[in-house]
C-alpha positions as YAML, in Angstrom:
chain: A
units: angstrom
residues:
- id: 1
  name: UNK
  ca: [-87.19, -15.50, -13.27]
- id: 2
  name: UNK
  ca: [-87.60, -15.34, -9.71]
- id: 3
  name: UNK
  ca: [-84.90, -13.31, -9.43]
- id: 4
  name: UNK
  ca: [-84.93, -10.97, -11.98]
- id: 5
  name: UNK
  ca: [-84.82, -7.49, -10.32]
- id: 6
  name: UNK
  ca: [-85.42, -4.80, -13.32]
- id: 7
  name: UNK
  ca: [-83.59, -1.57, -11.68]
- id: 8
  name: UNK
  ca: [-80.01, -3.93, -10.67]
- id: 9
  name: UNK
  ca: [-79.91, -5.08, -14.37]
- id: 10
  name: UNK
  ca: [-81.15, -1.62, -15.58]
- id: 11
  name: UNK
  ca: [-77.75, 0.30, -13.43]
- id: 12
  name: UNK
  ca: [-75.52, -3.09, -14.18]
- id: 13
  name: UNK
  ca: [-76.52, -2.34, -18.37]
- id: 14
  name: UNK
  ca: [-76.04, 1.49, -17.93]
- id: 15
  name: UNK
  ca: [-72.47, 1.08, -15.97]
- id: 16
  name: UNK
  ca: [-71.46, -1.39, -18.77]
- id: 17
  name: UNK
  ca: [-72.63, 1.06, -21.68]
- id: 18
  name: UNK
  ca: [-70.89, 3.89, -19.58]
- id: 19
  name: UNK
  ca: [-67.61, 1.88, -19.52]
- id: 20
  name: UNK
  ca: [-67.91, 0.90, -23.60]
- id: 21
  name: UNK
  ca: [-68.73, 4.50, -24.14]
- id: 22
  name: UNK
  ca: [-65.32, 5.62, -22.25]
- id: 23
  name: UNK
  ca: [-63.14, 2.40, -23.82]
- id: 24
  name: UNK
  ca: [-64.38, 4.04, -27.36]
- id: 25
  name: UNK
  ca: [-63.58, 8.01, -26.53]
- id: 26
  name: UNK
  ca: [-60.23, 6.55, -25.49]
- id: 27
  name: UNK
  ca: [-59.27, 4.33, -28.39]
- id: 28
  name: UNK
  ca: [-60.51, 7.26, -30.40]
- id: 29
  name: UNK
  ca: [-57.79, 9.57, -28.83]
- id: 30
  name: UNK
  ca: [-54.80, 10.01, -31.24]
- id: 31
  name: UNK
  ca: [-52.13, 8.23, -29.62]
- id: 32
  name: UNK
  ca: [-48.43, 9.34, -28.97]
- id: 33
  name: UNK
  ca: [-45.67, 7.51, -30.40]
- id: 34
  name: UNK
  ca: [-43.97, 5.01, -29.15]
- id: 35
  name: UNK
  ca: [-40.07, 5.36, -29.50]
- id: 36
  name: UNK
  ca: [-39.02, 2.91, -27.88]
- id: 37
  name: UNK
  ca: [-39.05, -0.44, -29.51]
- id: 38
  name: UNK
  ca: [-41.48, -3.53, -27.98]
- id: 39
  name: UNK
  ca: [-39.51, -6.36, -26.36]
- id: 40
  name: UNK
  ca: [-41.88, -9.12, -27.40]
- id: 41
  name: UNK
  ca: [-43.83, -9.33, -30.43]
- id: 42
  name: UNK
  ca: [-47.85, -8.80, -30.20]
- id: 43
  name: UNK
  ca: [-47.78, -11.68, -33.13]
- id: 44
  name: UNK
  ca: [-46.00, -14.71, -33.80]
- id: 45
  name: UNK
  ca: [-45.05, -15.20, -38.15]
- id: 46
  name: UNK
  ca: [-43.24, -17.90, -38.76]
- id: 47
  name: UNK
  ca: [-39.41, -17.12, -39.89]
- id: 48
  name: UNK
  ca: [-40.15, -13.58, -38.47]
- id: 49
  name: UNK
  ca: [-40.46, -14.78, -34.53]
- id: 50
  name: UNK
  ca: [-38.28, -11.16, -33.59]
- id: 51
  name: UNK
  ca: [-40.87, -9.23, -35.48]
- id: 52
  name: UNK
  ca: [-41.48, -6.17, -33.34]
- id: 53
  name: UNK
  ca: [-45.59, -4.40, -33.96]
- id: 54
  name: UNK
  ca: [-46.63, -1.16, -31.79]
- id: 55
  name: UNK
  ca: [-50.56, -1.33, -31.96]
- id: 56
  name: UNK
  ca: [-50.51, -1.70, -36.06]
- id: 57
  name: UNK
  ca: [-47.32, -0.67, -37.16]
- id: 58
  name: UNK
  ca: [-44.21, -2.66, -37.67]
- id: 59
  name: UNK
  ca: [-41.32, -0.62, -35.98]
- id: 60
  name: UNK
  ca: [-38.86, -3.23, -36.30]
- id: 61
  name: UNK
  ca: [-38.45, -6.67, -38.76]
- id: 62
  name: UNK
  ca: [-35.85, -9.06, -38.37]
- id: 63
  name: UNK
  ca: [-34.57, -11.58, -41.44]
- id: 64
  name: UNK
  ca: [-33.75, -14.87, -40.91]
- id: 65
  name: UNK
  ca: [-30.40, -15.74, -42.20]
- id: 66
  name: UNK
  ca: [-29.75, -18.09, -45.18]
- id: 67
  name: UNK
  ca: [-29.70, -21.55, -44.65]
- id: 68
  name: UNK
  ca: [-26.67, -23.31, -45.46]
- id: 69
  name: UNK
  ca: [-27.53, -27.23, -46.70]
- id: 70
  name: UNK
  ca: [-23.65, -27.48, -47.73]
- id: 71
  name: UNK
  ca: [-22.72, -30.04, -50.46]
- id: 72
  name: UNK
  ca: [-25.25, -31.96, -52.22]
- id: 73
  name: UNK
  ca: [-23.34, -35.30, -52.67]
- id: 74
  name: UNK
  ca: [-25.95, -37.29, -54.75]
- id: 75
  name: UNK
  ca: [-29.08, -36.93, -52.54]
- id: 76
  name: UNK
  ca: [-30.05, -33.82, -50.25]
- id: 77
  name: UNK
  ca: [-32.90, -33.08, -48.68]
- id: 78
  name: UNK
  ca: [-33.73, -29.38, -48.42]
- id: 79
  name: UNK
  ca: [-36.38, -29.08, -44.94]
- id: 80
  name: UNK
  ca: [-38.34, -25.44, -46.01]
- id: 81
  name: UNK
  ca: [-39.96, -25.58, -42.11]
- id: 82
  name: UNK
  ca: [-36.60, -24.46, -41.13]
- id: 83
  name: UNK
  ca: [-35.95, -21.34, -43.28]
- id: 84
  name: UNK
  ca: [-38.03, -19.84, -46.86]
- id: 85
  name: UNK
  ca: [-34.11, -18.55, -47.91]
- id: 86
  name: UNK
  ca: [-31.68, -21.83, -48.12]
- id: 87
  name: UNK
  ca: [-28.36, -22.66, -50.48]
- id: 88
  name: UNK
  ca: [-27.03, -25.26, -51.53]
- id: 89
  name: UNK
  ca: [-23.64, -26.35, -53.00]
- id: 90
  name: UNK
  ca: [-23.43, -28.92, -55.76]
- id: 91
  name: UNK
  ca: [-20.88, -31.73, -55.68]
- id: 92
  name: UNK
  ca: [-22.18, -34.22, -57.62]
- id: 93
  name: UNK
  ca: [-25.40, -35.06, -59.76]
- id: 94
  name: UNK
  ca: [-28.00, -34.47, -56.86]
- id: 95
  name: UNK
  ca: [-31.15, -36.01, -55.87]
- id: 96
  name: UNK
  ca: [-33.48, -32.95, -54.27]
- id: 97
  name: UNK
  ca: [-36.00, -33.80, -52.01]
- id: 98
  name: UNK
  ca: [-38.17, -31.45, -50.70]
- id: 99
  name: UNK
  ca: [-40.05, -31.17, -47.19]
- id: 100
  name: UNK
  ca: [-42.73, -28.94, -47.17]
- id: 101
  name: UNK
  ca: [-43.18, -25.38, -45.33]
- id: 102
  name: UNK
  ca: [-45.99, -24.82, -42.91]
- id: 103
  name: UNK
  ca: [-48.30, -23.03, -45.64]
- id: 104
  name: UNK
  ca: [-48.41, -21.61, -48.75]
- id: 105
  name: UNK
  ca: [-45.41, -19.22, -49.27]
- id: 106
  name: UNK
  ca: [-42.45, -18.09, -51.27]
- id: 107
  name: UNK
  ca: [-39.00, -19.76, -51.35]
- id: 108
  name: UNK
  ca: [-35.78, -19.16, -52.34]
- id: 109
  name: UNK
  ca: [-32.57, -21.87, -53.27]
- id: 110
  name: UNK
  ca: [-29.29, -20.41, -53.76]
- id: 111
  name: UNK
  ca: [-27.79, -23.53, -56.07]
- id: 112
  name: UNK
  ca: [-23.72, -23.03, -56.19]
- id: 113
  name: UNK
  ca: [-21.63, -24.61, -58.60]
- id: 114
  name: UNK
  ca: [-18.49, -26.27, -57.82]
- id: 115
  name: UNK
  ca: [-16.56, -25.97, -60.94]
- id: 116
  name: UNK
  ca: [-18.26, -29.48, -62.32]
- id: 117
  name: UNK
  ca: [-21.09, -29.31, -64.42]
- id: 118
  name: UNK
  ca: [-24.39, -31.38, -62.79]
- id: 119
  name: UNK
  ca: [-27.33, -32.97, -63.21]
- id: 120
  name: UNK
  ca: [-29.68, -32.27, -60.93]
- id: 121
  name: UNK
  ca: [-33.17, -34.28, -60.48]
- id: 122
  name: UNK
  ca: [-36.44, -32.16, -58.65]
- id: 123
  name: UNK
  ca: [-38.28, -33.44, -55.79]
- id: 124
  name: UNK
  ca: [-41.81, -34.45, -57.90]
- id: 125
  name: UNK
  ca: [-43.87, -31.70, -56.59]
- id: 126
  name: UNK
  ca: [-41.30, -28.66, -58.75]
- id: 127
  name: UNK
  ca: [-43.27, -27.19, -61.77]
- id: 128
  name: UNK
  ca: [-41.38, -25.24, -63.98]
- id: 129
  name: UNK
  ca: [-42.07, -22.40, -65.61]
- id: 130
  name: UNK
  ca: [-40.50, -23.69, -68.74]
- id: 131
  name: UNK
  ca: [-37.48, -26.39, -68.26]
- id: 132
  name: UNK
  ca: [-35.20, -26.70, -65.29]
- id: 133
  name: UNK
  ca: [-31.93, -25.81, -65.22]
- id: 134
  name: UNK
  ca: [-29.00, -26.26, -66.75]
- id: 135
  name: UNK
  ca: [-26.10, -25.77, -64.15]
- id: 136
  name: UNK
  ca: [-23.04, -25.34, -66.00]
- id: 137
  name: UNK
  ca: [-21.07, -25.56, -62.31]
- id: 138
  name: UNK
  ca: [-18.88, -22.82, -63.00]
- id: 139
  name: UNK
  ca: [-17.31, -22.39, -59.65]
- id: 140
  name: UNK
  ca: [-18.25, -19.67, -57.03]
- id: 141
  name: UNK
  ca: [-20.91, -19.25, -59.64]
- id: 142
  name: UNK
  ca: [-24.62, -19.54, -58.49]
- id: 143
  name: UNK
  ca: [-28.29, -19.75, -59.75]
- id: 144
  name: UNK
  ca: [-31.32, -18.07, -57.42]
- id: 145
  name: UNK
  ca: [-34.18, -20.56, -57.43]
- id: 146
  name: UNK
  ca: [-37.53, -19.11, -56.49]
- id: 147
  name: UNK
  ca: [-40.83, -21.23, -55.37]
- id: 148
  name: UNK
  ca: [-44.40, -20.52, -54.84]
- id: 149
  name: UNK
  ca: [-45.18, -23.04, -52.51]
- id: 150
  name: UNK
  ca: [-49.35, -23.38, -52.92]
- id: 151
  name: UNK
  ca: [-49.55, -25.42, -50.50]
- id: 152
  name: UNK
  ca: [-49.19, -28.83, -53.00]
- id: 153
  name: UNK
  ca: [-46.81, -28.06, -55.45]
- id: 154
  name: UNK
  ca: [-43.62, -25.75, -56.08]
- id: 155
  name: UNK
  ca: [-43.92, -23.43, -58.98]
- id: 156
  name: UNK
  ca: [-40.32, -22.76, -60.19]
- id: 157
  name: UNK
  ca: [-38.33, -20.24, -62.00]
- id: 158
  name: UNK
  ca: [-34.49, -19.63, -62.66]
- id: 159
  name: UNK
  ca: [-32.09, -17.23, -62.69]
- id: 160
  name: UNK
  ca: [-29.17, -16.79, -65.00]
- id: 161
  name: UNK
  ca: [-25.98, -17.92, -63.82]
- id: 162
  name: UNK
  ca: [-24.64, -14.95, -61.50]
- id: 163
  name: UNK
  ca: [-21.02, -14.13, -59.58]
...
């Protein structure tokens, strides 16, 4: 401690408490509004990477569009890193494989029929809340499949046949 000098560290400590004393009057200032929107995002969400934030408040959200896995044939596989919203067209008794999302999250599968009624077999890892399915294939006609993804496995529900 040879070079400890008490009245430098004494000024250096009461400069740095002035400073943190002026940061805190200023952050407790209200702040005007911004009205113009940010150009880059303050955070980075997956499927939301044109998210726009101004201090805490979202000014400005973008959606992803849907993703469009076109026909089924007998095996698809439907890649949830790439989009939580995705459809799907049946054209045969399908196969669906599943590749996981980044983290636990909801999903959504818009399943269209193609006038054919099909059989359609789950990746593993889809728990339903009660039985899957029956897709009658009316065509144009669709079902809206929604997942929790916990991280493990899908937790699945149905809607009624719509269009």
């Amino acid at each position: 401690m040879a070079n400890f000098n008490p009245e430098k560290s004494y000024k250096e400590l009461r400069t740095f408490g002035e400073t943190l004393d002026t940061r805190l009057q200023d952050l407790e200032k209200p702040e005007e509004p911004r009205t113009e929107p940010l150009t880059k995002p303050f955070i980075d969400i997956p499927f939301y990477k044109d998210l726009k934030v101004d201090r805490f408040n979202i000014t400005e959200a973008y959606f992803p569009p849907e993703i469009n896995n076109g026909n089924s044939g007998t095996a698809k596989t439907i890649d949830w890193k790439i989009g939580n919203k995705q459809k799907i067209t049946f054209t045969g008794n399908a196969t669906l494989t599943f590749l996981p999302p980044m983290g636990v999250t909801n999903l959504i599968l818009r399943c269209i029929g193609d006038g054919t009624g099909r059989t359609i077999t789950w990746d593993s890892a889809v728990k339903w809340s009660g039985s899957a399915p029956t897709f009658t294939g009316t065509s144009a006609k669709w079902y809206i499949i929604s997942f929790y993804f916990d991280g493990t496995n899908y937790s699945a529900m149905a809607s009624a046949e719509i269009g």
